[in-house]
C-alpha positions in Angstrom: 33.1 151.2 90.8 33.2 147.3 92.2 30.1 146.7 93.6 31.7 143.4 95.9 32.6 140.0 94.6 30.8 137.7 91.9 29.0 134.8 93.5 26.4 132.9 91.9 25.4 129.6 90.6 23.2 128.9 87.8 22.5 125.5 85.8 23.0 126.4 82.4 21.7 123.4 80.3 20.2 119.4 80.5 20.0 116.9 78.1 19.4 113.2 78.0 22.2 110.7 77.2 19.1 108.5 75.1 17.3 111.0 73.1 14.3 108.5 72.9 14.2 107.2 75.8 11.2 110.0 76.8 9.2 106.7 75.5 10.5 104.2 78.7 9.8 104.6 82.2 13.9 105.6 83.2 15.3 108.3 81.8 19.3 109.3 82.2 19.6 113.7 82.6 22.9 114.8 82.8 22.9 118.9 84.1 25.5 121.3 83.4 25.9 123.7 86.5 28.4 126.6 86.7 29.4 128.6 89.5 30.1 132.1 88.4 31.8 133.4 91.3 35.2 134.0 92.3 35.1 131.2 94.9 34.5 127.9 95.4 31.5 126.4 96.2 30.6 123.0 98.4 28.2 120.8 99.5 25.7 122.7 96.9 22.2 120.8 97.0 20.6 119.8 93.6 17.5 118.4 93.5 15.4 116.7 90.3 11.6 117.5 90.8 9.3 115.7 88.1 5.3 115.9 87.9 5.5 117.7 91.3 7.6 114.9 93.2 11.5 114.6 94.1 12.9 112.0 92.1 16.8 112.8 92.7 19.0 114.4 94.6 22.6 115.3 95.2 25.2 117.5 96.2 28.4 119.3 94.2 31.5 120.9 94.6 32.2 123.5 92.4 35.7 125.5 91.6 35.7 129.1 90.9 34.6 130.0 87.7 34.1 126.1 86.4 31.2 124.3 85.2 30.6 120.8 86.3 28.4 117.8 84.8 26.2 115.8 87.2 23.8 112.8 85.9 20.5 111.6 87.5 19.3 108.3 86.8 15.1 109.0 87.1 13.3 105.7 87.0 9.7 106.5 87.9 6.3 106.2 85.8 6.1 108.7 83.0 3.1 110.4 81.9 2.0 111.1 78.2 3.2 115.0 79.3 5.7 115.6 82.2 6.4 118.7 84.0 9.9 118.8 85.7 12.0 121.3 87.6 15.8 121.5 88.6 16.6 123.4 91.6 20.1 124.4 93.2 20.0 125.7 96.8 21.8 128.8 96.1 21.6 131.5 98.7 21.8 134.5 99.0 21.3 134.6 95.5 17.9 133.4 93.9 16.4 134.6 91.4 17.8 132.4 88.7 18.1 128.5 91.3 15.7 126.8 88.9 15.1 125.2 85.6 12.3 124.0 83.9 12.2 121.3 81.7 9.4 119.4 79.9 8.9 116.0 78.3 6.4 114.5 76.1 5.7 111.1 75.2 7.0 110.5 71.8 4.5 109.2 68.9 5.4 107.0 66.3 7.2 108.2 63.3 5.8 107.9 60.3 8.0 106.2 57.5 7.7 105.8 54.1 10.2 103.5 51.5 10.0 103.5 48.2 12.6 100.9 45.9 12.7 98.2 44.2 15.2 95.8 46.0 16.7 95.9 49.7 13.8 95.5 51.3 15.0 93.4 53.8 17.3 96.3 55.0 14.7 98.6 55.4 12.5 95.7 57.0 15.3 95.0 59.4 15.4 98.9 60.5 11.8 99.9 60.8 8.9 97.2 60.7 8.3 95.3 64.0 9.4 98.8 65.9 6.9 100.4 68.1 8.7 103.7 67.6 7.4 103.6 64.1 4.5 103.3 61.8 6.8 101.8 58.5 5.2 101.2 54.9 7.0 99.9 52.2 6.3 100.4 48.3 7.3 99.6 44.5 7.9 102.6 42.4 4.9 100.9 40.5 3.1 100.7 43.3 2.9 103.7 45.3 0.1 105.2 48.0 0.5 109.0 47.1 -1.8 109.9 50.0 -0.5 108.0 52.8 3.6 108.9 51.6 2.2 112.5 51.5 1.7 112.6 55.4 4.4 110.1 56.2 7.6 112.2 58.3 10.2 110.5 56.2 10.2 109.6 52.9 12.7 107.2 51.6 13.3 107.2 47.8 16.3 104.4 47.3 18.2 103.3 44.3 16.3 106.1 42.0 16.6 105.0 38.2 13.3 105.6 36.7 10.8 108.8 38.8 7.3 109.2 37.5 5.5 112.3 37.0 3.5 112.1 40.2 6.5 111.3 42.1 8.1 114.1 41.1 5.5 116.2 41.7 5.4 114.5 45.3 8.5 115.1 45.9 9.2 118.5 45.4 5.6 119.4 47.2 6.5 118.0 50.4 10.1 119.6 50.0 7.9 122.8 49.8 5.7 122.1 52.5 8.4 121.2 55.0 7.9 117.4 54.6 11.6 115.4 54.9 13.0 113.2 52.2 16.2 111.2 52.1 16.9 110.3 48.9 19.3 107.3 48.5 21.6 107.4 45.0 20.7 104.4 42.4 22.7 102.6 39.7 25.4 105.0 37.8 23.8 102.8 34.8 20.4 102.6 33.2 19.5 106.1 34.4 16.8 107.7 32.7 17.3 111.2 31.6 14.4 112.5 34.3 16.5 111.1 37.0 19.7 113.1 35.6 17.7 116.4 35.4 16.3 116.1 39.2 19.7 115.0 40.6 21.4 117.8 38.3 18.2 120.7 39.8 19.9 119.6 43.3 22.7 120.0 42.6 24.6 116.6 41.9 26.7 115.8 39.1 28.0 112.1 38.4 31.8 111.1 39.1 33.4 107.5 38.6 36.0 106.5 41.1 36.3 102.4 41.1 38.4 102.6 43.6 37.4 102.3 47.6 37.4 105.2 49.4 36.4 105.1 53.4 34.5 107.2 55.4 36.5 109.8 57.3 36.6 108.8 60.9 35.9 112.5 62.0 32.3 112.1 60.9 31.3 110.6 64.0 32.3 113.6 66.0 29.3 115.5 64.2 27.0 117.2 66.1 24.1 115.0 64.2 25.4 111.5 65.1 25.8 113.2 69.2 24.9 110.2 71.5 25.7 107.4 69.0 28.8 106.2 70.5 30.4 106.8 73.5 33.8 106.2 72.5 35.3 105.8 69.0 38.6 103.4 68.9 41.1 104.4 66.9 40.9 101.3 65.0 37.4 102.0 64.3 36.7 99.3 61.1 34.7 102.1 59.1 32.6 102.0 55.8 33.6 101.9 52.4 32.0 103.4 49.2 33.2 103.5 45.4 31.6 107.5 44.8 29.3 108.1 42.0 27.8 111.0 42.8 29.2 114.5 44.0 26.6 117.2 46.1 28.2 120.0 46.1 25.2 121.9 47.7 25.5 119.9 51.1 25.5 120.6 54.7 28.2 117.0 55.4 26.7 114.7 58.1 29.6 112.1 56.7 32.5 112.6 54.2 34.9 110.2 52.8 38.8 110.6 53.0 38.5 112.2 49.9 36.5 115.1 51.3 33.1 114.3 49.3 30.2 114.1 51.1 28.6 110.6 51.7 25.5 111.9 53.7 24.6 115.2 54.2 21.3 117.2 54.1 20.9 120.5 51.8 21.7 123.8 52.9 18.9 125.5 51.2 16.0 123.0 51.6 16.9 121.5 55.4 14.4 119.0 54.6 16.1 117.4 51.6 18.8 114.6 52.5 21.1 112.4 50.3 23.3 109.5 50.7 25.2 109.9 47.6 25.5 105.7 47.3 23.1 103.0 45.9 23.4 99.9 48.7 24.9 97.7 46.3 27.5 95.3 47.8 29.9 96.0 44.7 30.0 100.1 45.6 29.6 100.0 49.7 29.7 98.1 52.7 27.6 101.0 54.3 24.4 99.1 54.9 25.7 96.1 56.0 28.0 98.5 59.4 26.8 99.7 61.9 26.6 103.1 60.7 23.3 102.7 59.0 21.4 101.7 61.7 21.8 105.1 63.9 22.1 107.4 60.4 18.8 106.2 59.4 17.0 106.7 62.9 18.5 109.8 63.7 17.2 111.4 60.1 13.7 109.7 60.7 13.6 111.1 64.1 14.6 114.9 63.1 12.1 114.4 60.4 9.5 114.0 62.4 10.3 116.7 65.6 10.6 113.6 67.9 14.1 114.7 68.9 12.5 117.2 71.2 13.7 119.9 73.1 13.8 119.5 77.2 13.3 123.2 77.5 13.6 126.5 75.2 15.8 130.0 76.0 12.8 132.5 75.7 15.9 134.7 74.0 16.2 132.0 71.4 12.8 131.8 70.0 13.0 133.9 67.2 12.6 131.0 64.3 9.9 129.6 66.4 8.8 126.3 68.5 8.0 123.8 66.0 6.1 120.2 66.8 4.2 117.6 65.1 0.4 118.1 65.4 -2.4 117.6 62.9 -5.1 120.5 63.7 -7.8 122.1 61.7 -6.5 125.7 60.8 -9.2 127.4 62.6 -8.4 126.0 65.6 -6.6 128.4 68.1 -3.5 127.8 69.7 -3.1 129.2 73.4 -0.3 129.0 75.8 -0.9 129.1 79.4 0.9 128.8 82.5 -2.3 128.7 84.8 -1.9 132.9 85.5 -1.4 134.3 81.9 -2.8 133.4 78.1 -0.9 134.0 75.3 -1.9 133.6 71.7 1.1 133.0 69.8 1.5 133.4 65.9 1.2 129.8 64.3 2.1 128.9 61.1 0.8 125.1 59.9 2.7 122.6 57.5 1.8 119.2 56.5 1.8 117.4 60.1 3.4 120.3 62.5 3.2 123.3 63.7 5.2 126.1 65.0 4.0 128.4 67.2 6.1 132.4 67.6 5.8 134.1 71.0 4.8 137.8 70.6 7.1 140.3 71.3 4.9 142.5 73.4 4.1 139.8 76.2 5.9 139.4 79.3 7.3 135.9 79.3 8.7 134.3 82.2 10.6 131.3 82.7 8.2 128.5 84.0 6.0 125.8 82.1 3.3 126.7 79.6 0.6 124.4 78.4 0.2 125.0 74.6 -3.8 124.1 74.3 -5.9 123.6 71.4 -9.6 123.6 71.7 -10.2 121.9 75.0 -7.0 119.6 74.5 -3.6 120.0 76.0 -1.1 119.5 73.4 1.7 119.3 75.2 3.7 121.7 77.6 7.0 123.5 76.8 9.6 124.5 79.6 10.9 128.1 79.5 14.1 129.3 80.5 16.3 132.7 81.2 19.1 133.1 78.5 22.6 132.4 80.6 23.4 135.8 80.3 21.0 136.5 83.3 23.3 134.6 86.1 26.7 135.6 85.0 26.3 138.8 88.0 30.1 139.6 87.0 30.5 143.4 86.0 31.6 145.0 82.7 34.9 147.3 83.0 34.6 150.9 82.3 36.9 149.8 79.6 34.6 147.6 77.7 31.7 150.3 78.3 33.7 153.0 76.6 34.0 150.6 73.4 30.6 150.0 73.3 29.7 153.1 73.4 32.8 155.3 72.1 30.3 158.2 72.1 29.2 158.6 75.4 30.3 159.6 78.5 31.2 156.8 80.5 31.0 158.0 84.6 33.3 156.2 87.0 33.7 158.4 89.8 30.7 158.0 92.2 30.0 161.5 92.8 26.6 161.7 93.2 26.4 165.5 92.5 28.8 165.3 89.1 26.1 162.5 88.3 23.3 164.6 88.8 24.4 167.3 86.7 24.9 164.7 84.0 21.6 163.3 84.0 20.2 167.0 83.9 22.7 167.8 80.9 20.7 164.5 79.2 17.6 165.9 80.2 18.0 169.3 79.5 21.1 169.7 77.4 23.8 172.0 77.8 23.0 175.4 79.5 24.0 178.7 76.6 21.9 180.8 78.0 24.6 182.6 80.0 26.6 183.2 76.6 23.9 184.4 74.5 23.3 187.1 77.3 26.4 188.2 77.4 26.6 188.5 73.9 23.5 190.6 73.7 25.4 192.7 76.1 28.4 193.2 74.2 25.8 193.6 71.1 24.5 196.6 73.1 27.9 198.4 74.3 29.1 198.3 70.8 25.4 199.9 69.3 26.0 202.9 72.4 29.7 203.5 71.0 28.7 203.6 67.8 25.6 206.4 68.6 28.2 208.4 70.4 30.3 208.8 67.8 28.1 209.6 65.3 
């Protein structure tokens, strides 16, 4: 049974077209809106609502069953922690018009280096940058403590690794900390090195010859907003491959399908860029690439590529964020009506906080408050599932559920005796009597004879 025609509209997703550009006081939101319904839609208002104000608005046309991207350039004064809606004027049908979305003023991002030449690359990247709080040391001269509670740690051209390094190393692999680890001379390699490259799972290879980076790298989802167009005569790197990493998750191969950068599939926060920066084996630090490869990882280290909003559906691996906290401290989330207290679980600098399974979340904005100090707030959202109103076939039902009894014929009083059959079960009764009956003729003909 067809209850009437689909019609709905729902916005199903935002992002920004700069991820750090939550730091600057204009911000570029593109939001994807589809209109579910079997016809088309105009003149549709959308309106951008941030820290309680209107700062954009539009209309849209929108074909049946289509989905249509719409960008608002927001240039107003952000706060340390903003609070913003999207709403589509989408009657009859409301229940799903709005989206939140949240943003929070970025902090700095802690890096550390540690090599013993190319420092003027890494100087060139990170020191003089607000965005981040850069130190650079000799392998002979390291600060344990501060590298310990950097996001990224940088280890580059690794010939010779100490004891405490080591150690280092591997505890902030285990405590969540990120560390790139950027491949040294194929000569003069002390054994030590060999057995922590060969624990991760990188054996040595010799090819003299150039091999360049695969142009379909920079369609990966982890260099997304990089460039908005890639030529087809795009002048990409080159490397001479010493080492091979099996074990990857590829950010960037060569032609010869061997991963250049990639991050482990095991430990997410281990990454590798299986080159030294020499001029003689690559041209990789001196292109372009580098620049946006070395951001991006520092930035995912450190949580800083942060989510506008979370699907409450999708929060089963938890919200994770930087924040240094004594572990006593409670974690609350509040939306000014309700307090939850979520499950956290701590790790070097961040947190990540589980909702429980028993509250009644809602879409809206929740504060996430520790002590007396709001943290930061995090937008909540319906899964998409919730606006596509479209009905599933008696077809699909039965396939689902092959063992059921799947009722398309809207007579009320067939239903009715289906719902007491689920209730009750199947009425014997009448059978059982008559075979106590027939029990009881046979047990008279039986007497008589006798």
């Amino acid at each position: 049974m067809q209850y009437g025609p689909v019609a709905n509209i729902s916005i199903d997703s935002l992002y920004l077209t700069e991820p750090v550009s939550g730091i600057a006081d204009e911000i570029k939101m593109n939001v994807d809106i589809t209109n579910y319904g079997d016809e088309s839609k105009e003149n549709i208002p959308v309106r951008v609502e941030l820290n309680g104000s209107q700062v954009g608005v539009t209309e849209i046309n929108l074909s049946a069953k289509t989905t249509e991207t719409i960008t608002f350039d927001i240039k107003t004064k952000l706060l340390d922690i903003n609070k913003g809606r999207i709403v589509v004027e989408d009657l009859p049908v409301s229940f799903d018009n709005e989206f939140f979305w949240s943003l929070n003023k970025l902090s700095t991002v802690s890096v550390s280096v540690i090599s013993e030449y190319k420092k003027s690359v890494f100087d060139a990247l990170f020191d003089d940058n607000q965005l981040f709080n850069y130190n650079y040391y000799s392998f002979g001269n390291i600060d344990y403590q501060n590298i310990n509670y950097s996001d990224l740690l940088i280890v580059n051209g690794l010939t010779e690794i100490s004891t405490s390094l080591l150690s280092s190393i591997r505890s902030r692999l285990s405590d969540g900390g990120f560390v790139l680890v950027i491949g040294g001379e194929s000569t003069g390699v002390s054994s030590q090195v060999r057995q922590f490259l060969s624990q991760y799972g990188f054996t040595e290879v010799n090819i003299n010859e150039k091999v360049l980076v695969e142009k379909r790298s920079f369609d990966n989802p982890f260099m997304e907003g990089v460039f908005e167009n890639i030529p087809k005569n795009l002048d990409v790197p080159w490397v001479k491959p010493k080492l091979r990493w099996r074990p990857a998750e590829p950010v960037i191969t060569l032609n010869n399908g061997m991963t250049l950068f990639g991050r482990a599939e095991i430990q997410k926060p281990l990454y590798f860029l299986s080159t030294s920066l020499e001029d003689s084996i690559t041209n990789i630090h001196n292109h372009g690439l580098f620049l946006p490869m070395l951001y991006k990882t520092a930035f995912y280290s450190s949580n800083a590529m942060q989510n506008l909003y979370y699907k409450i559906e999708e929060t089963d691996e938890g919200i994770s964020f930087d924040w240094q906290t004594e572990r006593d401290d409670i974690i609350k989330l509040s939306n000014d009506e309700n307090v939850i207290i979520p499950e956290v679980r701590y790790s070097a600098k961040s947190v990540s906080i589980f909702l429980p399974l028993e509250a009644e979340i809602g879409p809206g904005h929740y504060k996430v408050i520790s002590g007396e100090d709001i943290i930061r707030v995090l937008a909540l959202n319906l899964g998409g599932d919730e606006s596509n109103l479209e009905q599933i076939t008696s077809d699909s039902l039965k396939v689902f559920y092959p063992d059921q009894e799947i009722l398309t014929d809207p007579d009320m009083a067939k239903v009715r005796a289906t719902i007491d059959r689920m209730d009750y079960g199947q009425d014997i009764w009448q059978w059982f009597l008559i075979g106590s009956l027939i029990f009881l003729l046979i047990e008279i003909i039986l007497i008589r004879m006798i």
